[in-house]
C-alpha positions in Angstrom: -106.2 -22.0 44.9 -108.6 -22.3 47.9 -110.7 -19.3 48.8 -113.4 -19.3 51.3 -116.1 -16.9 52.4 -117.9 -17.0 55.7 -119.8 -14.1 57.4 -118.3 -14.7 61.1 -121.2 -12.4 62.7 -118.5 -10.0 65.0 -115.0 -11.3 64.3 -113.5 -10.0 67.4 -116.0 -12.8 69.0 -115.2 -15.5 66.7 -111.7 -14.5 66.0 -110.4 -17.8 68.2 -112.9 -20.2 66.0 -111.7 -18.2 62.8 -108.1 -18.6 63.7 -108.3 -22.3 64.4 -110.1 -22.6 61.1 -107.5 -21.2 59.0 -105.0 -23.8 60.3 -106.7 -26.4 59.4 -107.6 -25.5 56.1 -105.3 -23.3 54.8 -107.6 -21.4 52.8 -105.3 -18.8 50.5 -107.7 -16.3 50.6 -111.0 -16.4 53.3 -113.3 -13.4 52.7 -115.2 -12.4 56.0 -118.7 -10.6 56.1 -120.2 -8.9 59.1 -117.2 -8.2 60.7 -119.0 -5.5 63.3 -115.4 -3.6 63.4 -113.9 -0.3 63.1 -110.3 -1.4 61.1 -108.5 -0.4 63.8 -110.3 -2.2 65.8 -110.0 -5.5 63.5 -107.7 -8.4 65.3 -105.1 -8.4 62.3 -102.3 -9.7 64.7 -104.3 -12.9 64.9 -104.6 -13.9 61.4 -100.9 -12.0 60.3 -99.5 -14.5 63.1 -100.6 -17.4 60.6 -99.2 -16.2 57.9 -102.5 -13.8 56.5 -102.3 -10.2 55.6 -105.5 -7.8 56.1 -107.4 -5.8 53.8 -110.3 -4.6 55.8 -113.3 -2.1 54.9 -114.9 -1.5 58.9 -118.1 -0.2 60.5 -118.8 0.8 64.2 -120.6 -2.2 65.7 -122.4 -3.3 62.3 -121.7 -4.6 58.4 -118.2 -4.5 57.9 -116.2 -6.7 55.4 -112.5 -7.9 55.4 -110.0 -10.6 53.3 -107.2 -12.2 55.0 -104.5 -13.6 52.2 -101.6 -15.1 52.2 -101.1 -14.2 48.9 -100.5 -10.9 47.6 -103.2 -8.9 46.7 -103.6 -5.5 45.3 -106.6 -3.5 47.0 -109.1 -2.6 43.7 -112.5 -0.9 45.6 -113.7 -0.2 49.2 -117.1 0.0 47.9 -119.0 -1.2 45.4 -119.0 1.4 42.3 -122.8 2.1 41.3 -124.6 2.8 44.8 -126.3 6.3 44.7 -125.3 6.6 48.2 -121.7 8.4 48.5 -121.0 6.9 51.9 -122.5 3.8 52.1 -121.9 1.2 54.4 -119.3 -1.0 54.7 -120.5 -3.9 52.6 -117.7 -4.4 49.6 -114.3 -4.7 49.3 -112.8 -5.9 45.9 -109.0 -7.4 46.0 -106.9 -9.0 42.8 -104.9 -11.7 43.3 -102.7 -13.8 40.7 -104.7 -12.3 37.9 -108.0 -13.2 39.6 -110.0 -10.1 40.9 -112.1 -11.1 43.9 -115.2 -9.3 45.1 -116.4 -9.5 49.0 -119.7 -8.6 49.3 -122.3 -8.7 52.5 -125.9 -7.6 50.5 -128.3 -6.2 53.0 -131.2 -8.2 54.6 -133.6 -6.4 53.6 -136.4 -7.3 55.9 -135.5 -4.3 58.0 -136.3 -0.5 57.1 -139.8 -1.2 55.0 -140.1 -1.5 51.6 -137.3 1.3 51.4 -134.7 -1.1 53.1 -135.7 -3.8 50.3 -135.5 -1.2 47.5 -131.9 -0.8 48.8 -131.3 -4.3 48.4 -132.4 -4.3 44.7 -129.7 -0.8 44.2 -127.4 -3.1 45.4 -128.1 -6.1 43.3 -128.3 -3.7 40.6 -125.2 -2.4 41.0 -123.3 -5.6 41.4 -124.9 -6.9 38.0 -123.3 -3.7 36.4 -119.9 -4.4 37.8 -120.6 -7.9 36.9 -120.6 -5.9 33.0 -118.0 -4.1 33.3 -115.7 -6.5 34.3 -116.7 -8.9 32.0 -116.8 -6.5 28.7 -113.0 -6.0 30.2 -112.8 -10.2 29.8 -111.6 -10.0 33.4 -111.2 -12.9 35.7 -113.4 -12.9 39.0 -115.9 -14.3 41.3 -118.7 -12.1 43.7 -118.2 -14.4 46.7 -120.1 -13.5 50.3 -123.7 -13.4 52.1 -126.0 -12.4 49.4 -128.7 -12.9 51.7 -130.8 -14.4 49.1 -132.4 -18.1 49.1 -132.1 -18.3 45.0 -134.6 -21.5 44.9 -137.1 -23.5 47.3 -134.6 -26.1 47.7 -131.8 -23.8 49.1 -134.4 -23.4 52.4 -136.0 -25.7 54.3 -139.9 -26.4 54.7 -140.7 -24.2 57.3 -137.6 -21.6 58.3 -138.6 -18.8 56.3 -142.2 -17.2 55.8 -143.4 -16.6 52.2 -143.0 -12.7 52.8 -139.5 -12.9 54.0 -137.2 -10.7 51.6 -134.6 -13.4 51.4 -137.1 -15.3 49.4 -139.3 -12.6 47.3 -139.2 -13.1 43.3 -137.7 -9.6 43.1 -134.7 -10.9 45.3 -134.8 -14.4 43.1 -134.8 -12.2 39.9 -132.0 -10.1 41.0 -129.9 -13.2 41.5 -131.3 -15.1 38.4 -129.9 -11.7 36.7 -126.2 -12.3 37.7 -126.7 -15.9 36.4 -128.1 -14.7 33.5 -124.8 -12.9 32.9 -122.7 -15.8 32.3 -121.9 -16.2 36.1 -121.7 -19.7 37.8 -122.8 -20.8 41.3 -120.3 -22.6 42.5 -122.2 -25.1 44.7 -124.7 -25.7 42.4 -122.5 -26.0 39.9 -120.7 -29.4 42.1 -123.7 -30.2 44.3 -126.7 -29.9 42.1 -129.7 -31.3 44.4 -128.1 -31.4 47.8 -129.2 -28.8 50.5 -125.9 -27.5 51.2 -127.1 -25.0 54.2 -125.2 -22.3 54.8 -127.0 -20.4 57.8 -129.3 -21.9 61.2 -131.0 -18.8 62.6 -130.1 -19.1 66.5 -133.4 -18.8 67.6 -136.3 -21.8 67.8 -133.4 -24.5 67.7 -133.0 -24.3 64.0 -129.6 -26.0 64.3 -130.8 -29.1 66.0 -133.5 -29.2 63.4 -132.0 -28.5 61.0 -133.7 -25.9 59.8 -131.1 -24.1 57.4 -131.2 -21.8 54.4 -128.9 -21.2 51.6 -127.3 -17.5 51.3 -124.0 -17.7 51.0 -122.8 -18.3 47.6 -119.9 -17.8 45.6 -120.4 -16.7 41.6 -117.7 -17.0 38.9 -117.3 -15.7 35.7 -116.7 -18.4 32.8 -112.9 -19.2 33.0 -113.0 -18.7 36.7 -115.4 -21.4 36.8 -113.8 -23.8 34.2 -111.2 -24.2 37.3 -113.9 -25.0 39.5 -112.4 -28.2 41.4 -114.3 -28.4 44.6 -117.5 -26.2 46.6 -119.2 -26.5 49.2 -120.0 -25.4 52.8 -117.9 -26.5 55.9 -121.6 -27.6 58.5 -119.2 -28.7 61.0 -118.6 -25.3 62.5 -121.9 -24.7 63.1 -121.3 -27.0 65.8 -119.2 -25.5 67.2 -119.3 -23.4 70.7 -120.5 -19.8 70.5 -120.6 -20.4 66.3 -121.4 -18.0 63.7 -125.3 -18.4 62.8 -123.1 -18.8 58.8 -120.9 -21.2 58.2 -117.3 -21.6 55.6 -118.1 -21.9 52.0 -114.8 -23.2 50.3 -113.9 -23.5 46.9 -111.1 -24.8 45.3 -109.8 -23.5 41.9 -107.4 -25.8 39.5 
């Protein structure tokens, strides 16, 4: 089983680059982030034309998070249970597929809205550790795949493309992520590519691509039997290269 997350940064503008990616790989699940769609507004004739069927949890203009299957899957949560917000914004969307339930998560920057914006992105950790719980005192079968928006360790950033302040890389945002670890959970790409950089995001601004000055933040976390099938992870840079890119590129796994 390949699955894939990417956050494609307005798919309606990448929706040709996302398409052509799909038919190359053949993912059987792709989880999108930061989709910057209403649902009606998502281009679901372009993807059900290759064979993948929608599931998609929109936003005017911002956030927004979608899966694209060709497998069936059985909707399970348009938001992520926990939040103290009733309403909050479109950032989860939780799918099962052959037994395997399959969060889609886009975790907020954090770097925006003072240190009420970060606290935000702690509620949200928070909660996702708790679902985490729950579904593992159930003995369920998943993986929390999507831009966490967190840089876990130095090595997952390079010298220089992130200040010391930024909230992608402050110990509470480590500690939040070292908490879902802590769990039982696996990181995929760490788990296969231990001491590699594995760059998942070049900011568009001060050539960071041609630099390559990259960070880590997309990640994919299993829970124990999920990741005993762990064949294959690891990000697809290549499409970073590409014209009018995503600033984030693929992350494909393969399950056995």
């Amino acid at each position: 089983m390949k699955i894939a997350t990417w956050n494609v940064n307005s798919v309606r503008q990448r929706q040709v680059l996302v398409a052509d990616w799909l038919e190359r790989v053949q993912p059987d699940v792709l989880l999108l982030q930061e989709i910057k769609c209403e649902a009606h507004q998502f281009p679901a004739d372009t993807f059900e034309a290759l064979g993948y069927t929608a599931h998609v949890v929109g936003q005017k203009s911002y956030n927004g998070v979608a899966v694209l299957s060709r497998r069936p899957v059985e909707l399970r949560e348009t938001k992520l249970p926990g939040l103290s917000d009733p309403e909050p914004p479109a950032r989860y969307i939780e799918v099962e597929a052959d037994g395997l339930i399959i969060g889609n998560l886009y975790l907020t920057n954090g770097n925006s809205g003072g240190e009420a914006g970060f606290q935000n992105k702690l509620e949200f950790f928070d909660a996702l550790a708790c679902r985490a719980e729950t579904l593992l005192r159930a003995d369920a079968d998943f993986l929390f795949a999507g831009d966490y928006n967190v840089c876990p360790t130095e090595r997952d950033l390079a010298p220089g493309a992130l200040s010391a302040t930024d909230a992608l890389v402050r110990p509470e945002s480590r500690a939040a992520f070292r908490r879902l670890l802590w769990l039982g959970l696996t990181d995929a790409v760490r788990a296969l590519h231990p001491d590699e950089n594995c760059y998942t995001f070049w900011d568009y601004q001060a050539g960071a691509w041609n630099r390559d000055l990259g960070i880590r933040i997309d990640h994919a976390l299993l829970s124990p039997r999920v990741a005993e099938r762990l064949a294959a992870a690891a990000p697809d840079r290549d499409e970073r290269a590409k014209p009018q890119p995503s600033d984030h590129v693929p992350v494909l796994m393969e399950l056995g």
